[in-house]
GUMI-439152 format. One record per atom (N, C-alpha, C, O): x, y, z. Coordinates in steps of 0.001 Angstrom, whole numbers, plus 500000, padded with zeros to 6 digits. Layout:
XYZ ...
END
This chain:
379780341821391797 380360342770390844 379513344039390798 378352343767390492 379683345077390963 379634346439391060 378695346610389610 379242346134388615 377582347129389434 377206347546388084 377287348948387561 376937349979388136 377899348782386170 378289349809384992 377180351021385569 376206350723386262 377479352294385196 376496353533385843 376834354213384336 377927354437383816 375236354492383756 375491355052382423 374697356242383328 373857356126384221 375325357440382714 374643359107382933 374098359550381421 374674359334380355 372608360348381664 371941360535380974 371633362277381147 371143362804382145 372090363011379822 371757364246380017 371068364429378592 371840364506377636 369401364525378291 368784365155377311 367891365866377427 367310365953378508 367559366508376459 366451367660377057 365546366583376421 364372366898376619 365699364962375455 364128364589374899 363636363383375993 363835362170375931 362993364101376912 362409363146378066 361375362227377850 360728361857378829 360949361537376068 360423360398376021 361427359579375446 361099358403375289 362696359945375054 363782359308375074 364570358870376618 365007357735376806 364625359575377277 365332359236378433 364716357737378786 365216356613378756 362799358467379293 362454357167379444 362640355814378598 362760354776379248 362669355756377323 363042354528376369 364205353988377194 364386352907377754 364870355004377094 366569354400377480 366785353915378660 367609353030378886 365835354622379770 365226354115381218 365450352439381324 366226351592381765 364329352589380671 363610351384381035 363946350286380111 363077349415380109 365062350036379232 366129349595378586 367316349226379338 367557348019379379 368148350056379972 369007350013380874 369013349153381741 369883348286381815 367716349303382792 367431348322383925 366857346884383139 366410346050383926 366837346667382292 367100345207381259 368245344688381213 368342343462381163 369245345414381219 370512345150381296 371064344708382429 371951343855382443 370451345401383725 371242345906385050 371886346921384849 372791347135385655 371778347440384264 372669349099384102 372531350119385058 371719350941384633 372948350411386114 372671351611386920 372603352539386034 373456352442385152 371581353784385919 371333354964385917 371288356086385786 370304356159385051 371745357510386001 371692358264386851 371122359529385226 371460359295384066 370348360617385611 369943361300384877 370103362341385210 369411362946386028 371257362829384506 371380364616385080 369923365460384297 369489365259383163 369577366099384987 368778367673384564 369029368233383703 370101368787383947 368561368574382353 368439369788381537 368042370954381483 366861370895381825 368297371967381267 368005373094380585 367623373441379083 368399373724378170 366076373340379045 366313373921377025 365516374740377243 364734375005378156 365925375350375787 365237376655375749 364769376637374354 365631376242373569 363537376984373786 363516377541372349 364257377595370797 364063377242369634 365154378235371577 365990378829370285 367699377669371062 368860378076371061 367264376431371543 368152375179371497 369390375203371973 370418374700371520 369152375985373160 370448376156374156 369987375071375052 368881374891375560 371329374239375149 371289373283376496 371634373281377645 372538374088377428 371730373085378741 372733373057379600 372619371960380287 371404371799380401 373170371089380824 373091370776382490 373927370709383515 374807369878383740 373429372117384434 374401372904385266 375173371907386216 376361372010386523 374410371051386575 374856369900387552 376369369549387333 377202369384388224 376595369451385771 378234368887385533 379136369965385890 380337369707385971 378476371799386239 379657372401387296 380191371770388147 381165372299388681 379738370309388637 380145369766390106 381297368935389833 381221367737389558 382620369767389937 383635368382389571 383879367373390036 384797366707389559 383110366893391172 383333365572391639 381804364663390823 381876363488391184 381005364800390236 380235364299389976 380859364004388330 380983362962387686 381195365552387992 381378365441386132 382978363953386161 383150363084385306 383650364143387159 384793363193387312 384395361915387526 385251361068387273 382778361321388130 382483360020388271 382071359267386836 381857358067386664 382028360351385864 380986359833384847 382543358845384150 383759359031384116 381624357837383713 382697357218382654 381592357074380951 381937357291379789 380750356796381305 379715356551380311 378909357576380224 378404357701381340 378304358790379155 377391359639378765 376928359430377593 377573359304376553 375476359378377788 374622359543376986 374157361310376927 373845361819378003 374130362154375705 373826363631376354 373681364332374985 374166363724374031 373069365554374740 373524366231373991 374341367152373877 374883367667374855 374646367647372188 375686367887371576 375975369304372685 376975369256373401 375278370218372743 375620371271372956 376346371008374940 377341371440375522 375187370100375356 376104369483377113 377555369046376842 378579369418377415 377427368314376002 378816367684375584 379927368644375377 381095368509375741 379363369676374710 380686370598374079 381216371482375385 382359371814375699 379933371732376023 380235372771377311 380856371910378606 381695372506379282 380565370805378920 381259369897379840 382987369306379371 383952369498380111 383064368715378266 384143367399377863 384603367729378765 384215367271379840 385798368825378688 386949369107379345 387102368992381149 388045369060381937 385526368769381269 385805368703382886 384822366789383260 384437366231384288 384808366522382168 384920364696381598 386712364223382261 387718363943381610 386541364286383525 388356363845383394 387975362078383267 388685361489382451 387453361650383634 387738359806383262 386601359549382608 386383358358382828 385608360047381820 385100359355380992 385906358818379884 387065358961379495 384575357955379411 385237356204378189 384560356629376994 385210356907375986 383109356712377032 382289356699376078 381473357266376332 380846357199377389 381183358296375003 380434359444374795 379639358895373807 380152358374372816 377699358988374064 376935358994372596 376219360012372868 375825360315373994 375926360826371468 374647361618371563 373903360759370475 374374359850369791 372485361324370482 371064360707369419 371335362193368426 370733362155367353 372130363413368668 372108363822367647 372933363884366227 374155364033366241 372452363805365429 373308363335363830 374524364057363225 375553363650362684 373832365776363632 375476366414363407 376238367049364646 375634367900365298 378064366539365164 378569366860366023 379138368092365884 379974368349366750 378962368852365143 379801370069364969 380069371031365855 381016371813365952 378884370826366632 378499371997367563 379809371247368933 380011371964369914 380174370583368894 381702369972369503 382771369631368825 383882369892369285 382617368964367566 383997369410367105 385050370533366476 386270370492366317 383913371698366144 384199373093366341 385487373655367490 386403374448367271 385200373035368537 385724373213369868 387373371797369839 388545372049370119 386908370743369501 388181370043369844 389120370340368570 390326370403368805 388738370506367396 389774370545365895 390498371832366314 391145372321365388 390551372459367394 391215373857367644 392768373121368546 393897373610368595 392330372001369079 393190371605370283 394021370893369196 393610370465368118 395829370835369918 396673369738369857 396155368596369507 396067368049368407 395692368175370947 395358366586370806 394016366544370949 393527367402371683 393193365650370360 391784365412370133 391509364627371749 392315363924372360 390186364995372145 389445364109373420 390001362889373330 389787362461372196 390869361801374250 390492360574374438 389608359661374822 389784358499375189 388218360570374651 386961359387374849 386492358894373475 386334359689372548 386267357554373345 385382357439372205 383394358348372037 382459358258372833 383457358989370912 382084359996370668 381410359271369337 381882359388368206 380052358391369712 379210358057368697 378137358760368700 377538359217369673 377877358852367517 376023359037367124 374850358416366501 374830357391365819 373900359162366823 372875358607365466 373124358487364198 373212359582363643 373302357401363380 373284357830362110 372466358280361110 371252358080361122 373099358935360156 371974359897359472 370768359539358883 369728360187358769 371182357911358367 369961357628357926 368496357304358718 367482356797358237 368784357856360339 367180357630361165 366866358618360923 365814358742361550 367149360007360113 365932361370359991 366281361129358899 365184361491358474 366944360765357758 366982360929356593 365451360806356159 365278361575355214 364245360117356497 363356360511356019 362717361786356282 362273362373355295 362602362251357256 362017363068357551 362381364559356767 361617365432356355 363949364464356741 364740365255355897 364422365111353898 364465365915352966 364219364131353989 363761363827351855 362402364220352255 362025365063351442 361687364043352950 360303365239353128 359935366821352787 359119367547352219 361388366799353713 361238368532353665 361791368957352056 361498369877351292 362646367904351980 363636368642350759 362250368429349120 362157369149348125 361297366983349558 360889366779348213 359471367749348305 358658367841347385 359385368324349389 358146369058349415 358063370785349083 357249371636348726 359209370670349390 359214372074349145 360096372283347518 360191373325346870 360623370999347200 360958371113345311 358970370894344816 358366371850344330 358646370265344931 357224370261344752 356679371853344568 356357372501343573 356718372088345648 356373373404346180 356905374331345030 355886374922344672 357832374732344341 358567375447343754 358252374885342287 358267375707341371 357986373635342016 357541373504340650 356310373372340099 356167373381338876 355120373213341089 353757373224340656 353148374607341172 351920374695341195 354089375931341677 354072376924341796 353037377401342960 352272378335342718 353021376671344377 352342376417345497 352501377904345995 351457378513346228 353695378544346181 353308379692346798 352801380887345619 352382381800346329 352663381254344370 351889381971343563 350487381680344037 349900382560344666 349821380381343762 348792380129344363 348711380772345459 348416381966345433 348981380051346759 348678380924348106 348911382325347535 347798382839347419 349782383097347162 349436384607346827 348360385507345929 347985386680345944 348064384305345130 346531384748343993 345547384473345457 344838385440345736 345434383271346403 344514383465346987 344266384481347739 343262385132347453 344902384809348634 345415386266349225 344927387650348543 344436388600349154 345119387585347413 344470389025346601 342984388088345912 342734388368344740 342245387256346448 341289386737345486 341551386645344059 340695386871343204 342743386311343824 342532386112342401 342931385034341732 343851384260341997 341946385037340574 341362383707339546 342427383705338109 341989384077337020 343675383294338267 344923383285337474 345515382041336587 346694381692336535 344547381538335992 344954380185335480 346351379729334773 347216378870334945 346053380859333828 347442381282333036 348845381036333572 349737380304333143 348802381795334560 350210382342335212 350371381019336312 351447380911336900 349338380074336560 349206378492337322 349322377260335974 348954376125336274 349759377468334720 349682376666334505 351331376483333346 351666375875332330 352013377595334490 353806377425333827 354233376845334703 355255377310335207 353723375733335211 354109374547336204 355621373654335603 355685373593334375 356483373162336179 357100372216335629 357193370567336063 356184369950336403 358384370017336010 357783368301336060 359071368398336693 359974369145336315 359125367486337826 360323366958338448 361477366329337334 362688366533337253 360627365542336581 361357364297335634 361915365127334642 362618364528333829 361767366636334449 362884367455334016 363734368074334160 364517368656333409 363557367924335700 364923368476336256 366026367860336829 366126366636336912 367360369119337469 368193367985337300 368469368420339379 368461369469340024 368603367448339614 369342367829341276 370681367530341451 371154366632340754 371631368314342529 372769368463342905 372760368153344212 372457369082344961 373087366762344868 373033367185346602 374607366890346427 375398366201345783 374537367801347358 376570368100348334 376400367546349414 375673367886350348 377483366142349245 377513365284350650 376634364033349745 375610364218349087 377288362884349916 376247361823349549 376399360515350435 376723359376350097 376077361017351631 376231360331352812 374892359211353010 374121358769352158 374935359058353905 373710358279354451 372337359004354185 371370358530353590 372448360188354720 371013361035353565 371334361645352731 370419362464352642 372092361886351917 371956362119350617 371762360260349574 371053360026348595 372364359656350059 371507358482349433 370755358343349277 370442358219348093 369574358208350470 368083358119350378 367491359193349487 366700358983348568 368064360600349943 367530361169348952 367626361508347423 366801362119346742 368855360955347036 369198360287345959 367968358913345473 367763358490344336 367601358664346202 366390357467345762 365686357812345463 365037357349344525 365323359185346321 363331359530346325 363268360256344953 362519360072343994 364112360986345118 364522361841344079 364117361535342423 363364362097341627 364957360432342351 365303359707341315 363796358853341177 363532358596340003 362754358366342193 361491357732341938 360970358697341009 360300358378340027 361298359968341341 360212360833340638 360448361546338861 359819362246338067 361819360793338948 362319361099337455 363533362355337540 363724363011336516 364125362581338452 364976363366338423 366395362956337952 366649361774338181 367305363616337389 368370363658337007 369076363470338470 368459364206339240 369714363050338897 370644363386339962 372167363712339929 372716362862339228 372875364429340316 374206364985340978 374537365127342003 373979365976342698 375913364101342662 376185364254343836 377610364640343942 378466363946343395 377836365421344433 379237365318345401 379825365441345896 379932366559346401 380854364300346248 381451363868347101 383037364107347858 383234365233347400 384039363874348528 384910364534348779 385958363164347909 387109363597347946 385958362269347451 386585361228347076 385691361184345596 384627361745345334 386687360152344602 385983359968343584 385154358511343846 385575357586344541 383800358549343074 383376357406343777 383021356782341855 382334357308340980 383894355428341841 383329354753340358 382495353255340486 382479352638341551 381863352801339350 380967351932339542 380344351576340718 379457352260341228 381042349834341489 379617350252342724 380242350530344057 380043349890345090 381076351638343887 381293352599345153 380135353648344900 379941354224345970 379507354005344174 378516355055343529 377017354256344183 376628353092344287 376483355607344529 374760354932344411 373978354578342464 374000355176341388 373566353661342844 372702353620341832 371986354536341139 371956354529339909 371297355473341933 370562356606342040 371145357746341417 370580358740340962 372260357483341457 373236358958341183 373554358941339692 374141357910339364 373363359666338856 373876359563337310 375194360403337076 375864360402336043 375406361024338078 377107361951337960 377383362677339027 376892363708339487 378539361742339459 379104362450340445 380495363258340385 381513362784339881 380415364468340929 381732365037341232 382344365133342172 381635364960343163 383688365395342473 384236365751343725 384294367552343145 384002368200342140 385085367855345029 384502369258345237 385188370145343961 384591371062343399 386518369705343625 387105370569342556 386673370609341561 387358371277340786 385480370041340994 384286370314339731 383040370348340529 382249369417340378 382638371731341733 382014371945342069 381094372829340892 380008372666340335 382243373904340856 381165374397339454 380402373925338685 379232374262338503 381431372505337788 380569372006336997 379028371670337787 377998372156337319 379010371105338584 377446370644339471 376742371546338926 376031371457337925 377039372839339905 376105374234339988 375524374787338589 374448375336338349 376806374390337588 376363375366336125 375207373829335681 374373374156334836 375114372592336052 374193371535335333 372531371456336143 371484370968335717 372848372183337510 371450371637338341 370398372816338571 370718374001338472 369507372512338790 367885373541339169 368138373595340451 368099374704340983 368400372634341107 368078372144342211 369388372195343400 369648370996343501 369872372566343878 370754372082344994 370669372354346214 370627373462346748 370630370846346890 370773370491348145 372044370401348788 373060369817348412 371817371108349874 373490370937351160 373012369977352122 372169370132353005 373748368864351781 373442368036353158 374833367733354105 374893367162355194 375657368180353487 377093368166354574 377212368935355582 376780370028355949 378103367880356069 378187368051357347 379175369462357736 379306370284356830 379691369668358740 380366370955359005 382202370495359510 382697370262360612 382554370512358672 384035370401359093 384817371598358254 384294372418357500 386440371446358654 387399372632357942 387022372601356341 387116373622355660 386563371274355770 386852371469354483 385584371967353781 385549372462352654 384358371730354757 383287372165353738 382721373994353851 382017374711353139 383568374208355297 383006375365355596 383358376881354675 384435377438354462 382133377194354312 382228378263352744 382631377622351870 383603378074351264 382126376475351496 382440376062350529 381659376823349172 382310377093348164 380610377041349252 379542377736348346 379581379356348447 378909380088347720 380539379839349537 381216381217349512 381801382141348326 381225382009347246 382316382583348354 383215383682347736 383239384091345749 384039384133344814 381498384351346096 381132383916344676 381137382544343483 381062382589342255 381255381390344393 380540380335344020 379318380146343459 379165379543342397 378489380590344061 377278380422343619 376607381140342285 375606380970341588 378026382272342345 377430382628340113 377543381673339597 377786381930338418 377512380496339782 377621379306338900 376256378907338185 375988378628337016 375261379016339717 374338378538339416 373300379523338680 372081379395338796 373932380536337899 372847381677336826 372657380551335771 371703380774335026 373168379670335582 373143378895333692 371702378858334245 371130379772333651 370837378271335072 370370377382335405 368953378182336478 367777377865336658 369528378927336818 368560379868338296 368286378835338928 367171378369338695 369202378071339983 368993377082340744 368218377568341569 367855378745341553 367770376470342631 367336376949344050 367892375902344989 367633374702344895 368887376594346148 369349376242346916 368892376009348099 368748376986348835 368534374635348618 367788373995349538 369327373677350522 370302373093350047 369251374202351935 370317373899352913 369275373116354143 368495373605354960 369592371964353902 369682370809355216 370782370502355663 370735369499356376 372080371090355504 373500370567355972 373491371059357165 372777370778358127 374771372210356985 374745373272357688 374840374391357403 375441374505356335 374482375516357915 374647376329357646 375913377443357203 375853378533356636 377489376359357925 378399377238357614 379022376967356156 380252376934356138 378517376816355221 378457375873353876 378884377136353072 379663377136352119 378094378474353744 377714379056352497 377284380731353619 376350380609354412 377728381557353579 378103382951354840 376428383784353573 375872383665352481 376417384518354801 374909384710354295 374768385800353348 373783385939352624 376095386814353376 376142387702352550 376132387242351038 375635388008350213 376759385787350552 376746385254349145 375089385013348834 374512385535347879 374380384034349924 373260383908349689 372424384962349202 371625384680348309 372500386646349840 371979387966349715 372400388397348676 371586389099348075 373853388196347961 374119388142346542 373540387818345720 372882388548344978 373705386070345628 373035384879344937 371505385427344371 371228385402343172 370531385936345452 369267386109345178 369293387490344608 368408387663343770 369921388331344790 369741389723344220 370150389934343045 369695390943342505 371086389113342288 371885389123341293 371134387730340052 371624387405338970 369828387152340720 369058386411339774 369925384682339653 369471383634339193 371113384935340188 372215383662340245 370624382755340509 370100382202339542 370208382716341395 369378381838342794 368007382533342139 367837383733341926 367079381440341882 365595381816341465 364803381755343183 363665382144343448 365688381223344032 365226380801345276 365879380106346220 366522379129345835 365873380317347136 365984379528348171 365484379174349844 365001379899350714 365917377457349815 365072377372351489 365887376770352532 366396375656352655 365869377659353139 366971377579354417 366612376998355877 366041377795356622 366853375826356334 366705375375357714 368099375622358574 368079375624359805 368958375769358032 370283375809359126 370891376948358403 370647377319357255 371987377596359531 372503379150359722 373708378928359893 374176377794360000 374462380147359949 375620379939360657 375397380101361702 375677379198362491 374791381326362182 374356381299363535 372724381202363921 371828381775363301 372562380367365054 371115380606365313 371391380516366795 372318380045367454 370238381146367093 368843381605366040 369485382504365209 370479383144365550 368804382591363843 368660383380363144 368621384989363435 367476385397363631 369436385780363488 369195387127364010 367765387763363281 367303387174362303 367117388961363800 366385389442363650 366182390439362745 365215390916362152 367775390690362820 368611391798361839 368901391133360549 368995391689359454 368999390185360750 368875389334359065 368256389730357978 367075390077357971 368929389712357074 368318390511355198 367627389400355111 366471389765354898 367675387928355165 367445387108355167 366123386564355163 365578385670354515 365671387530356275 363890387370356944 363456388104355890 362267387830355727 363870388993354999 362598389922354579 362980389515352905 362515390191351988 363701388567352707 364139388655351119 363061387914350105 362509386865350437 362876388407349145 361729387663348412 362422386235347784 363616386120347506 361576385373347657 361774384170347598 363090383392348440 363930382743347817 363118383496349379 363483382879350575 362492382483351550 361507383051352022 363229380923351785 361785380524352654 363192379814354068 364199379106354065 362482380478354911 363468380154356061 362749379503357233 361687379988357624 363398378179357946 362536377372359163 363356377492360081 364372378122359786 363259377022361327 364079377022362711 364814375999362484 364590375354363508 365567375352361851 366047374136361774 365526372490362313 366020371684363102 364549372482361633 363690371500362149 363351370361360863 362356369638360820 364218370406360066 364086369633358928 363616368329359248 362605367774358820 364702367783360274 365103366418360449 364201365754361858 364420364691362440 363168366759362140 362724366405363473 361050365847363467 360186366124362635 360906364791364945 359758364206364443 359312364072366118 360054363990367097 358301364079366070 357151364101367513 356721363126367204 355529363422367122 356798362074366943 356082360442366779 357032359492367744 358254359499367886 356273358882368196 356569357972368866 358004356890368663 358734356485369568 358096356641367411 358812355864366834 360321356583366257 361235355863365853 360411357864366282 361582358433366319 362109358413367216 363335358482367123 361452358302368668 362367358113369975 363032356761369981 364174356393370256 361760356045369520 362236354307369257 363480353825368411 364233352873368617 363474354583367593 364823354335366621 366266354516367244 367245353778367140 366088355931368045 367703356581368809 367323355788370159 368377355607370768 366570355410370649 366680354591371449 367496353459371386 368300353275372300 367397352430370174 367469351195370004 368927351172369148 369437350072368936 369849352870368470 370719352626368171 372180353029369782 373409353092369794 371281353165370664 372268353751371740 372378352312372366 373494351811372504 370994351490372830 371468350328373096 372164349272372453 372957348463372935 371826349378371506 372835348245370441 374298348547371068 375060347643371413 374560349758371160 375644350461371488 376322350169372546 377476349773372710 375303350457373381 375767349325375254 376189348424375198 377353348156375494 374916347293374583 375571345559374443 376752345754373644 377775345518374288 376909346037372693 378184345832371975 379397346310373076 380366345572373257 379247347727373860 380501348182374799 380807347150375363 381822346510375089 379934346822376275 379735345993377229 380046344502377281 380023343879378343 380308344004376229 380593342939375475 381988343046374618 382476342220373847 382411344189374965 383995344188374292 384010344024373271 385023343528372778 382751344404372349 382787344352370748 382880346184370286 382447347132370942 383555346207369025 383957347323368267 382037348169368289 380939347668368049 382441349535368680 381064350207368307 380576350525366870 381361350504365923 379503350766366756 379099351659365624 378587353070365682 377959353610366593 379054353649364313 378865355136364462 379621356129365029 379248357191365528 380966355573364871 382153356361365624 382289357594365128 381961357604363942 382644358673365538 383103359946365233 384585359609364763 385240358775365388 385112360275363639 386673360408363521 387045361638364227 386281362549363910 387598361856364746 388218363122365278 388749364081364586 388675365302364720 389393363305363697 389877364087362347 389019364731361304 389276365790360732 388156364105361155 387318364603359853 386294364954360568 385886366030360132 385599364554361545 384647365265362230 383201365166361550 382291365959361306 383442363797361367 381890362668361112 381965361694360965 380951361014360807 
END
């Protein structure tokens, strides 16, 4: 019997190897197309110009951005996984078409960076309530400011809002809540008793979005990018959050919320702050109001990312689960809907 040929296109080459040397455990033939990355997280791998090669694949392992630029010349692939968590950067491209791809498309699920992500989000609320960057700026001018360091506040008085209460907004619904926070989530469905996290003390759906914004300090975007969420926090939404001078923390995506409201939001006192890892577009232009605005704190989108050993180990071990189960004619996990586009 002929053995299964899985193709491998990533730019994270201590993942490949995991998956390597996993594969041939199986008997799994192989084959590893070439990447292209760059910096600012352009992918390519030019190799799938070759339509007799992109036509052998039935099985890809790859990322999002290979994926989006190849499918269409995918004529007999089966099964598509990437290790990355949000597909947008491809279903952008198929929710335009008639008919959706007939390959099945899984991923990582959210909860393998969800820590790394309640990191960024609880460090930089930290950051904003024991007044970390005043400090760094008294140090900067040498100065000895006790006073103006000691209008600190307490987590356990505030209240948080995450949008999306998915697989990481749960967790971070936990951490959250260790530290005495109020929590607010919501969701696109109503969620009662124990459809609800524990963690959560009130949830809304999106049509009492306001209400959220006018109750929280705090709001987090952790949704994902489909038709329904995109601008959702647009078109003067965000005067909601003056009751309150929230600060808007985006780990979702960036098309949540168009950058001119954000440049509003902060100029108009709505927003005491905000910290931005994802864009609509990135990189981030240069020309951006964005870069120079006071109290805005902006990263390359790197919320969710980890150089340890054991993050490769995790997307490793959810792609193989993935195999045996194909391979075995059992139902996958982590399916993409086509429709909703997570």
């Amino acid at each position: 019997m002929e053995k299964e040929t899985v193709y491998l296109a990533t730019c994270l080459k201590p993942l490949e190897e995991k998956i390597t040397f996993r594969l041939r455990e199986r008997n799994i033939r192989l084959e590893c197309i070439p990447t292209i990355f760059s910096s600012t997280l352009d992918i390519d791998a030019p190799a799938l110009q070759n339509a007799e090669l992109a036509e052998q694949i039935e099985y890809l392992f790859a990322d999002v951005p290979v994926i989006a630029k190849y499918y269409k010349a995918l004529k007999n692939v089966k099964w598509v996984h990437t290790w990355w968590n949000g597909v947008d950067g491809l279903t952008q491209h198929t929710e335009k078409e008639n008919f959706p791809p007939t390959f099945v498309l899984t991923k990582s699920p959210g909860c393998l960076n969800a820590t790394l992500i309640n990191e960024y989000v609880l460090g930089y609320i930290i950051a904003h309530e024991r007044l970390f960057f005043l400090a760094r700026e008294q140090q900067a001018r040498t100065q000895w400011n006790m006073a103006a360091l000691l209008k600190t506040g307490s987590l356990a008085d505030r209240t948080v809002g995450i949008l999306g209460v998915g697989d990481i907004g749960k967790r971070l619904a936990e951490v959250l809540k260790g530290f005495g926070m109020t929590v607010w989530g919501l969701t696109r469905t109503p969620h009662y008793g124990e459809q609800g996290s524990p963690f959560v003390d009130e949830y809304r759906t999106t049509e009492f979005l306001p209400e959220l914004l006018k109750n929280c300090d705090y709001v987090v975007n952790v949704l994902p990018s489909t038709p329904q969420t995109r601008n959702l926090l647009s078109g003067g939404v965000l005067e909601h959050c003056r009751h309150k001078q929230s600060v808007f923390i985006n780990v979702g995506r960036g098309d949540v919320v168009d950058e001119e409201n954000i440049v509003l939001a902060i100029k108009n006192k709505w927003l005491r702050g905000a910290v931005l890892d994802v864009f609509a577009t990135e990189p981030l232009p240069a020309s951006s109001t964005l870069w120079s605005l006071p109290d805005v704190i902006i990263t390359p989108h790197v919320s969710g990312w980890s150089n340890s050993d054991e993050f490769g180990t995790m997307y490793a071990d959810v792609f193989i689960e993935n195999v045996d189960l194909y391979f075995s004619g059992q139902p996958l996990k982590n399916v993409i809907s086509w429709k909703h586009g997570y």
